[in-house]
C-alpha positions in Angstrom: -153.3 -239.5 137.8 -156.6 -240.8 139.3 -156.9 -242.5 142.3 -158.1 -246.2 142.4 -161.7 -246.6 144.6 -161.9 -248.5 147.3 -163.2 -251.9 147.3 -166.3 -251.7 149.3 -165.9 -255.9 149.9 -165.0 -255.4 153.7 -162.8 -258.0 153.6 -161.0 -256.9 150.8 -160.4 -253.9 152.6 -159.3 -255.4 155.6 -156.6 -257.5 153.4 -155.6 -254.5 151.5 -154.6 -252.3 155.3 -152.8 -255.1 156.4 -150.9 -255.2 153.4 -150.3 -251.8 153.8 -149.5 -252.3 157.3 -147.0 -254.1 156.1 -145.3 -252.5 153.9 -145.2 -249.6 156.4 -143.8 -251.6 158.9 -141.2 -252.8 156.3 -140.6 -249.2 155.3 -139.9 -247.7 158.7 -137.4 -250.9 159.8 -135.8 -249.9 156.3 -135.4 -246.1 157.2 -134.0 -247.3 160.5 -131.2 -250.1 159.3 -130.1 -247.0 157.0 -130.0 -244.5 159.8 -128.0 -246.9 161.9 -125.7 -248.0 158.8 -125.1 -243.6 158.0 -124.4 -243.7 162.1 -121.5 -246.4 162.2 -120.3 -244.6 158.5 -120.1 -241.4 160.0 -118.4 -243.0 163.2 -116.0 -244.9 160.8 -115.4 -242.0 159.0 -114.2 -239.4 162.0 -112.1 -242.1 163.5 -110.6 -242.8 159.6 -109.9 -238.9 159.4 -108.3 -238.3 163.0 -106.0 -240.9 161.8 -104.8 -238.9 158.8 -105.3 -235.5 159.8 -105.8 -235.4 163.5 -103.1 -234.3 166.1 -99.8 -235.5 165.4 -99.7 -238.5 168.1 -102.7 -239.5 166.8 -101.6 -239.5 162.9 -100.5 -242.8 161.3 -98.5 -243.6 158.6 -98.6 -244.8 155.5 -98.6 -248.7 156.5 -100.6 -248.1 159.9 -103.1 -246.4 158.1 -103.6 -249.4 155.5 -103.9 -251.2 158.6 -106.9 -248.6 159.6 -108.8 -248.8 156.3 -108.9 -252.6 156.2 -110.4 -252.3 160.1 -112.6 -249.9 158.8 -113.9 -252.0 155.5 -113.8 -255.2 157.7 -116.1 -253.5 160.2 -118.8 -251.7 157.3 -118.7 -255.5 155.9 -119.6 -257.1 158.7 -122.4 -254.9 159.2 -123.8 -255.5 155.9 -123.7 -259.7 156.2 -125.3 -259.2 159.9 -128.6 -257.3 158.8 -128.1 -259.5 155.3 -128.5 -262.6 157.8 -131.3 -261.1 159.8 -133.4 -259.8 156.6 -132.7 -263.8 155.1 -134.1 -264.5 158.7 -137.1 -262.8 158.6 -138.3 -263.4 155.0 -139.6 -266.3 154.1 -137.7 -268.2 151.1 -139.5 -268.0 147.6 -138.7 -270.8 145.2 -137.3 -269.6 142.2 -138.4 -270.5 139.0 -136.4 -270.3 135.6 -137.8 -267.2 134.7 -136.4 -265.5 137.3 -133.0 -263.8 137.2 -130.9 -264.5 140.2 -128.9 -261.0 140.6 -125.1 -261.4 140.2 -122.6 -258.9 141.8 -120.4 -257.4 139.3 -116.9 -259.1 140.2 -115.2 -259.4 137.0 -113.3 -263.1 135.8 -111.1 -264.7 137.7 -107.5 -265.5 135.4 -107.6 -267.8 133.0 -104.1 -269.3 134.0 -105.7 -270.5 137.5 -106.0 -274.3 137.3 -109.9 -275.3 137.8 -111.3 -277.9 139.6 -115.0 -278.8 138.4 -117.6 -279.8 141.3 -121.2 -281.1 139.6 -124.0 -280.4 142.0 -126.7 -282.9 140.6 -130.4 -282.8 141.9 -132.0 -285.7 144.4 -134.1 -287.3 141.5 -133.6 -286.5 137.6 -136.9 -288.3 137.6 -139.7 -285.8 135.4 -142.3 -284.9 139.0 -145.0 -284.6 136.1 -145.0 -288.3 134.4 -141.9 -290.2 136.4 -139.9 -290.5 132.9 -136.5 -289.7 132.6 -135.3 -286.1 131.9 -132.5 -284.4 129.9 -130.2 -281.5 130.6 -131.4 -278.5 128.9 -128.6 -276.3 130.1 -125.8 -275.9 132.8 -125.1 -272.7 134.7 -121.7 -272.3 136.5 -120.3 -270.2 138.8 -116.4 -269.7 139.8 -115.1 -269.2 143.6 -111.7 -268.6 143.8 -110.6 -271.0 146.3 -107.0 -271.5 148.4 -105.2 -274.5 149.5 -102.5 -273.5 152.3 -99.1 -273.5 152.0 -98.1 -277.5 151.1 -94.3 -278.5 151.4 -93.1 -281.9 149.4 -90.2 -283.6 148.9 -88.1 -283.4 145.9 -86.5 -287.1 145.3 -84.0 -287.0 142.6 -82.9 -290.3 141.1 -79.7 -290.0 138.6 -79.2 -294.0 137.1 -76.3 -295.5 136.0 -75.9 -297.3 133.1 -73.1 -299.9 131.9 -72.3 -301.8 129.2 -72.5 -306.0 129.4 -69.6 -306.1 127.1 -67.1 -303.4 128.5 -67.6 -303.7 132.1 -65.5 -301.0 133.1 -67.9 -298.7 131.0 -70.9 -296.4 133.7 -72.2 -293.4 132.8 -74.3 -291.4 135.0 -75.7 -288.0 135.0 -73.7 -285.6 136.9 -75.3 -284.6 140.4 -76.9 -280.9 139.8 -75.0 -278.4 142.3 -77.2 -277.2 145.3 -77.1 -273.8 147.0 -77.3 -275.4 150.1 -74.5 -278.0 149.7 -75.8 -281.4 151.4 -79.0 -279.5 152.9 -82.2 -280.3 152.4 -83.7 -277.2 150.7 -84.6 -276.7 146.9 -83.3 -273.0 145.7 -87.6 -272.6 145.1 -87.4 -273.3 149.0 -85.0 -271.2 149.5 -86.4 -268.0 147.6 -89.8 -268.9 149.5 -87.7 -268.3 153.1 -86.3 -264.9 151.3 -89.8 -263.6 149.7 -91.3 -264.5 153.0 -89.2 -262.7 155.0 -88.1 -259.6 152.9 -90.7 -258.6 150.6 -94.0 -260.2 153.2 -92.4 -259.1 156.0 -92.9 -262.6 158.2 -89.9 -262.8 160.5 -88.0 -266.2 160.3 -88.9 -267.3 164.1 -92.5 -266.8 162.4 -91.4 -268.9 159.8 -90.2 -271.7 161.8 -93.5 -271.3 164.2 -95.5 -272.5 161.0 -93.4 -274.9 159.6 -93.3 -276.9 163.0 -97.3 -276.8 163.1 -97.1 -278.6 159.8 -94.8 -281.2 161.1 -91.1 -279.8 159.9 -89.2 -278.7 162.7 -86.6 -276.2 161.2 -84.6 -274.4 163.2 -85.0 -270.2 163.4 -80.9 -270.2 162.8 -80.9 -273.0 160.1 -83.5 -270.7 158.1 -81.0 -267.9 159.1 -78.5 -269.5 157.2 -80.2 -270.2 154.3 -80.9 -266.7 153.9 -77.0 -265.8 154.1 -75.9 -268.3 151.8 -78.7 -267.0 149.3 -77.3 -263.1 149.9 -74.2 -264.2 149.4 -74.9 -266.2 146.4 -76.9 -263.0 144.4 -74.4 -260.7 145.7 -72.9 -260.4 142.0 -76.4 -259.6 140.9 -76.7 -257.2 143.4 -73.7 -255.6 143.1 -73.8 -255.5 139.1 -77.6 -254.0 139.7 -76.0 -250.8 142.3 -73.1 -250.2 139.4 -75.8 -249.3 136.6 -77.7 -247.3 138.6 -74.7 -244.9 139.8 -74.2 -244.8 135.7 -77.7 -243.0 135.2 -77.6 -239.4 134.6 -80.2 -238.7 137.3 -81.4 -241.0 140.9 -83.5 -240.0 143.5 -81.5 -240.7 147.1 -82.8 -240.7 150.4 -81.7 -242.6 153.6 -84.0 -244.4 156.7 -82.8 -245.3 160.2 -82.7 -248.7 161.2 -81.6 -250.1 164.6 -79.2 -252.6 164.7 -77.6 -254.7 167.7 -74.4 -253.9 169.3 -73.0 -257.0 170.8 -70.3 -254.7 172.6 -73.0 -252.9 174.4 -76.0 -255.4 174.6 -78.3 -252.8 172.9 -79.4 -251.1 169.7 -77.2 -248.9 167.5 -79.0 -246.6 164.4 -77.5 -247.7 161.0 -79.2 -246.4 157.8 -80.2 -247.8 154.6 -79.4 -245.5 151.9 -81.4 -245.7 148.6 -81.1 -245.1 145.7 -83.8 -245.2 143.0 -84.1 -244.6 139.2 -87.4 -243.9 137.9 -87.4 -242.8 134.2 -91.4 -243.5 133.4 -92.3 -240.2 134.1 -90.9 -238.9 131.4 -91.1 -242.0 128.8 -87.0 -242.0 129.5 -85.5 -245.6 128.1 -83.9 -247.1 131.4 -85.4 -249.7 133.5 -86.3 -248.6 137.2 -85.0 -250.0 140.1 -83.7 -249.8 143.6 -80.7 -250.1 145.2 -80.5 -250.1 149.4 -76.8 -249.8 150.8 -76.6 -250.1 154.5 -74.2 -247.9 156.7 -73.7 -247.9 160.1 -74.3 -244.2 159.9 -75.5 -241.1 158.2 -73.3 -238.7 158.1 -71.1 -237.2 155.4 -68.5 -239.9 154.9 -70.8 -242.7 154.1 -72.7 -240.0 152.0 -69.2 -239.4 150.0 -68.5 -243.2 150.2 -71.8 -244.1 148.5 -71.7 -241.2 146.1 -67.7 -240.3 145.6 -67.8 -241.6 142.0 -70.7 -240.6 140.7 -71.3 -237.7 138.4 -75.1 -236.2 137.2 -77.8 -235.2 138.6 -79.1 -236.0 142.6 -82.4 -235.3 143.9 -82.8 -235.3 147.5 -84.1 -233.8 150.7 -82.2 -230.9 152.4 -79.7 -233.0 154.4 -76.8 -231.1 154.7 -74.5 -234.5 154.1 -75.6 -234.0 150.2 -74.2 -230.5 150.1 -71.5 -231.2 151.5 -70.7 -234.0 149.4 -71.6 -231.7 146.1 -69.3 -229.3 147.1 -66.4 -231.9 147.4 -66.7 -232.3 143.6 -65.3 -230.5 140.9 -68.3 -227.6 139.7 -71.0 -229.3 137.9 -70.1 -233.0 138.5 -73.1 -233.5 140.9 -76.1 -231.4 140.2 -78.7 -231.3 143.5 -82.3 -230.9 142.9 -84.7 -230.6 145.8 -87.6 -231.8 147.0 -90.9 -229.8 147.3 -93.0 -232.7 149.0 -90.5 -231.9 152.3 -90.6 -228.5 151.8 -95.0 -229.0 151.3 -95.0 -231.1 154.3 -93.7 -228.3 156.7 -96.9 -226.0 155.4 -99.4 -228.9 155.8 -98.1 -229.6 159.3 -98.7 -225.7 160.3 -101.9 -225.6 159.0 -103.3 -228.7 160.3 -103.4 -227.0 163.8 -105.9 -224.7 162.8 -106.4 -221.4 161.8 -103.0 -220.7 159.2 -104.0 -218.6 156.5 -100.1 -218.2 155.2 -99.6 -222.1 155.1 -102.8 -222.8 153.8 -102.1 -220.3 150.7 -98.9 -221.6 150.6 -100.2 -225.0 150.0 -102.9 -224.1 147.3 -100.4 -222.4 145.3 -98.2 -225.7 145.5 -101.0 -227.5 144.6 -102.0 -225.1 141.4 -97.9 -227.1 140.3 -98.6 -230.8 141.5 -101.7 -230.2 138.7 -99.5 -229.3 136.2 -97.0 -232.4 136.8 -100.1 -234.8 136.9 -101.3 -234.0 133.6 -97.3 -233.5 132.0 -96.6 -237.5 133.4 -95.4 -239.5 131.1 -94.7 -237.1 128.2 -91.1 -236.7 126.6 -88.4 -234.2 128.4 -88.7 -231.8 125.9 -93.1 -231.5 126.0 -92.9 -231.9 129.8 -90.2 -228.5 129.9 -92.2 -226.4 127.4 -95.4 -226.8 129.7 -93.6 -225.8 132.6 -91.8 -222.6 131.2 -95.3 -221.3 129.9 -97.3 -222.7 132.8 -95.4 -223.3 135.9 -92.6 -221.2 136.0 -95.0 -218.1 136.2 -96.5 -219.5 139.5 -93.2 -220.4 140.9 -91.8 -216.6 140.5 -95.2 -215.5 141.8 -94.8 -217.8 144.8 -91.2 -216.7 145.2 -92.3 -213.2 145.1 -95.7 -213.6 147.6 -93.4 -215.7 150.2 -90.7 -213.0 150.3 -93.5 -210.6 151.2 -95.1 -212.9 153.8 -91.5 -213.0 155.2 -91.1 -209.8 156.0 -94.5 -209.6 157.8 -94.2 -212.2 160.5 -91.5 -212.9 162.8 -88.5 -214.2 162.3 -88.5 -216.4 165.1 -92.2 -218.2 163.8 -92.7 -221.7 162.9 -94.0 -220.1 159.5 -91.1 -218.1 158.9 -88.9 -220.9 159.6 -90.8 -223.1 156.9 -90.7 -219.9 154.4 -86.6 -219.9 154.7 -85.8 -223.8 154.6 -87.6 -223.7 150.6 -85.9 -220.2 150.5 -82.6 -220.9 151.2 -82.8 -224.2 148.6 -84.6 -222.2 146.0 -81.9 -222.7 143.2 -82.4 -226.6 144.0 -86.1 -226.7 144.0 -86.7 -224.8 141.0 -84.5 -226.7 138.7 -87.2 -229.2 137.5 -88.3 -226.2 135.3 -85.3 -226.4 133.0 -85.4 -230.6 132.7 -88.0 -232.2 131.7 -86.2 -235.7 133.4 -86.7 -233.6 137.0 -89.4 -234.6 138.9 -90.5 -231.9 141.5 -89.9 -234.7 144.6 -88.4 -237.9 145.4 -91.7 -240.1 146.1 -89.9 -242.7 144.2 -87.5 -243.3 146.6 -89.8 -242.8 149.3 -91.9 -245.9 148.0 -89.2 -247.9 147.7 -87.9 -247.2 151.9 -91.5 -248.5 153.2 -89.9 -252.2 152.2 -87.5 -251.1 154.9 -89.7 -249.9 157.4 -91.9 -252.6 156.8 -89.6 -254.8 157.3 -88.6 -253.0 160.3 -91.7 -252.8 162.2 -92.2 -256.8 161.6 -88.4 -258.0 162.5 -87.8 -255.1 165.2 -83.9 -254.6 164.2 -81.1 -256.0 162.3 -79.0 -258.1 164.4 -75.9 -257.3 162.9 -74.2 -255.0 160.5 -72.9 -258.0 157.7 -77.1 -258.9 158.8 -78.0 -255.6 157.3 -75.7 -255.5 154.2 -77.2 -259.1 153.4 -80.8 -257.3 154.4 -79.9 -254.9 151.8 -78.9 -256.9 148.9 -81.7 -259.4 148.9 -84.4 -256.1 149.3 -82.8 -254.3 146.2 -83.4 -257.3 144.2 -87.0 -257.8 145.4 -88.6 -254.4 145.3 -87.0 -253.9 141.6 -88.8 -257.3 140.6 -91.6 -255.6 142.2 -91.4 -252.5 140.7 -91.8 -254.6 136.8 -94.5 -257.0 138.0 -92.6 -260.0 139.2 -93.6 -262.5 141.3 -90.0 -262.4 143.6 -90.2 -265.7 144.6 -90.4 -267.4 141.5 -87.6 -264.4 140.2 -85.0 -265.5 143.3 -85.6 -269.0 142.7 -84.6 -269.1 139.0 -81.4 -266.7 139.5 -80.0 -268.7 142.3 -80.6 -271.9 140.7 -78.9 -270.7 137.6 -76.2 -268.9 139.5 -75.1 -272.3 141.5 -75.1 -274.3 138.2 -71.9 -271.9 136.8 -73.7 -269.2 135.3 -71.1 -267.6 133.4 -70.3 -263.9 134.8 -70.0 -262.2 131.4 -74.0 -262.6 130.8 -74.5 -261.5 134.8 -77.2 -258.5 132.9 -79.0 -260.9 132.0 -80.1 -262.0 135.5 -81.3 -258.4 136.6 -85.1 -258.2 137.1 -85.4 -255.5 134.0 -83.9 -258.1 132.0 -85.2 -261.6 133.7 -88.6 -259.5 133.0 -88.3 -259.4 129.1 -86.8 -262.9 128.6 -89.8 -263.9 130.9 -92.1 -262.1 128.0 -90.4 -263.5 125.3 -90.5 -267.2 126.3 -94.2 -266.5 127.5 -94.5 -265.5 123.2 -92.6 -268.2 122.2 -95.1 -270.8 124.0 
């Protein structure tokens, strides 16, 4: 392509290097705000990764590591808006004219059920700048903000009139009074559920709680929120307890307990109780059940509570390798309970051993385990039957071959290694871990149940303990109801607050299913049709 000549006006040519002056100048400031920007990404990015994979004190978990990542994105933002700022600074502004296309950032709608309030920004003068007559509006463009007003409390003043008859003067009739959870309180059941949500599923403490609601003028005691809570526990207990009784029916549940420290009034400290969970999860595999979740405190974790959580039940429990389940198994008549294993404990060991550096055993180790996590992510969500024919012809030759390759590796390092130790605890529950292969229902770990305990420790981290062991049941049966309206999209306050207002008002025990979240969900759907 040929080269434009040079002006030979020396003016001109004077104009034209300053321009390019310019745009050098322009060009270099560029190359530097992106050098700096790759320099605090990079930064970002090491401190991101030493909190997932670095040593183990400085790991976090799950929920810390949220934490990190919205630090991380806060920080990269407000980088961007600063050099934004100083750009808007430095360049003059350019009016726009109509034939100019403002660029939009791709944010998608906002929902359409959002109520909107409409602002019209009008000009100074509507007066034509050309001839002074009066102009028209050609078009309108809009924009939508998503906007928030804080939390507002009102008063609910119910009026109930009587009404008598000027020829039978003995003749009132009045409405009966509704009953209230709270009887002779001041709190609505929507209130109420708001208090609960806040607490259990949000993770704000109630002396939090009572800290805000005194800033906007209601001074509520900590210990009369307290016992608003209780009376609500107590109140969906049937719920609850109607909720635990279906899932110990299911053929197969995921179980898996979590420490929680609780107060010992005896000894003015903390105690370790444990919320044992139980899950039911039957997407995976298309299965025609409802999941949900199901806490049940004890103020321990060995066997016993194990058998009294688990006594009558019969099918199929996937766990970790706590002993407790064994041994509870093994009270039962042959084949009653059926244990299935997880490999996501049994992976963890391996990841932990290589993360320290050079474990070429552990590192194979994990590949291979890998090669079977592919296979269950493309399987998901097909029937049993489809899900069990891919993993005979597919897995099952890489789990012998793993079997087979482990054994070896065995043999070859000592006995007394961290590596061998992790080779016999998925050895030893080998008959466990490889039972997914024959049912398609089995998943090859319990992540679902794992999900479902970060409520807990959640909860945990924000409130510090229970402070008492009727606390914790009462902690338990409100979370079981919250994280399985969760689990099917629904908005647990506005879930809680319908049940317990129907529950005060007589809701008659024999239709008790229909107030479970699976259920609430689907009547929610169908009136949502209906309208």
């Amino acid at each position: 392509m040929p080269i434009d000549p040079l002006p030979n006006d020396l003016e001109v040519l004077r104009a034209l290097v300053s321009q390019l002056s310019s745009e050098r100048d322009a060009a270099i400031e560029e190359t530097r705000r992106l050098i700096e920007q790759n320099d605090n990404l990079r930064y970002l990015l090491k401190k991101l990764q030493n909190a997932q994979f670095g040593k183990k004190s400085e790991r976090l978990d799950h929920d810390q590591l949220q934490l990190a990542m919205e630090d991380l994105e806060t920080a990269v933002a407000k980088k961007d808006a600063e050099e934004e700022k100083k750009q808007a600074a430095e360049t003059p502004a350019k009016p726009r004219t109509d034939t100019q296309k403002k660029r939009r950032p791709n944010r998608g709608s906002l929902p359409a059920h959002l109520p909107r309030v409409h602002v019209t920004i009008e000009p100074e003068s509507t007066v034509c700048p050309c001839c002074q007559g009066p102009m028209h509006m050609i078009s309108d463009e809009t924009a939508e903000r998503l906007d928030s007003i804080p939390a507002q409390h009102r008063v609910v003043v119910t009026h109930r009139p009587k009404y008598g008859c000027r020829g039978c003067e003995s003749a009132v009739v009045q409405a009966p009074a509704p009953e209230h959870l709270i009887k002779n309180g001041i709190p609505t059941e929507d209130m109420v559920a708001t208090v609960i949500v806040d607490k259990h599923a949000w993770h704000k403490p109630l002396y939090r709680q009572a800290e805000h609601m005194a800033l906007q003028g209601l001074p509520i005691d900590r210990s009369t929120l307290a016992d608003w809570v209780g009376t609500a526990a107590a109140e969906l207990a049937p719920v609850y307890e109607r909720m635990k009784e279906l899932l110990l029916a299911s053929a197969m549940i995921v179980v898996d307990e979590t420490k929680v420290p609780v107060l010992d009034p005896g000894r003015g400290r903390t105690k370790s109780g444990y919320f044992w969970t139980i899950s039911r999860d039957e997407r995976p595999w298309a299965g025609p059940d409802p999941p949900g979740v199901v806490y049940t405190y004890a103020p321990g974790r060995g066997g016993k509570h194990a058998l009294a959580l688990l006594g009558g039940y019969s099918g199929i429990v996937q766990c970790d390798g706590y002993a407790a389940y064994e041994q509870l198994a093994g009270r039962k008549p042959d084949g009653q309970i059926t244990l299935v294993f997880c490999w996501s404990h049994w992976r963890r060991l391996f990841f932990d051993i290589n993360r320290g550096g050079s474990a070429p055993i552990a590192r194979e180790a994990l590949e291979r385990i890998a090669e079977l996590y592919a296979i269950e992510s493309r399987i998901r969500g097909q029937s049993p039957e489809q899900r069990r024919a891919a993993r005979q012809a597919e897995t099952r030759p890489r789990v012998e071959s793993l079997k087979a390759w482990l054994e070896a590796q065995l043999a070859a390092v000592s006995q007394k290694s961290t590596i061998a130790e992790a080779i016999r605890y998925g050895l030893k529950r080998w008959p466990g871990l490889i039972r997914f292969l024959e049912d398609g229902r089995i998943e090859m770990d319990t992540n679902s149940v794992e999900r479902a305990n970060r409520l807990v420790s959640m909860t945990r981290k924000n409130s510090l303990f229970a402070g008492h062991d009727e606390g914790a049941f009462g902690w338990a049966c409100v979370a079981s109801l919250i994280e399985t309206a969760k689990l099917h999209q629904l908005n647990p306050q506005a879930y809680l607050a319908d049940v317990l207002t129907k529950l005060v008002n007589g809701w008659p025990m024999k239709k008790l299913d229909e107030l479970l979240p699976w259920a609430w969900s689907a009547q929610g759907s169908r009136d949502k049709q209906a309208a």
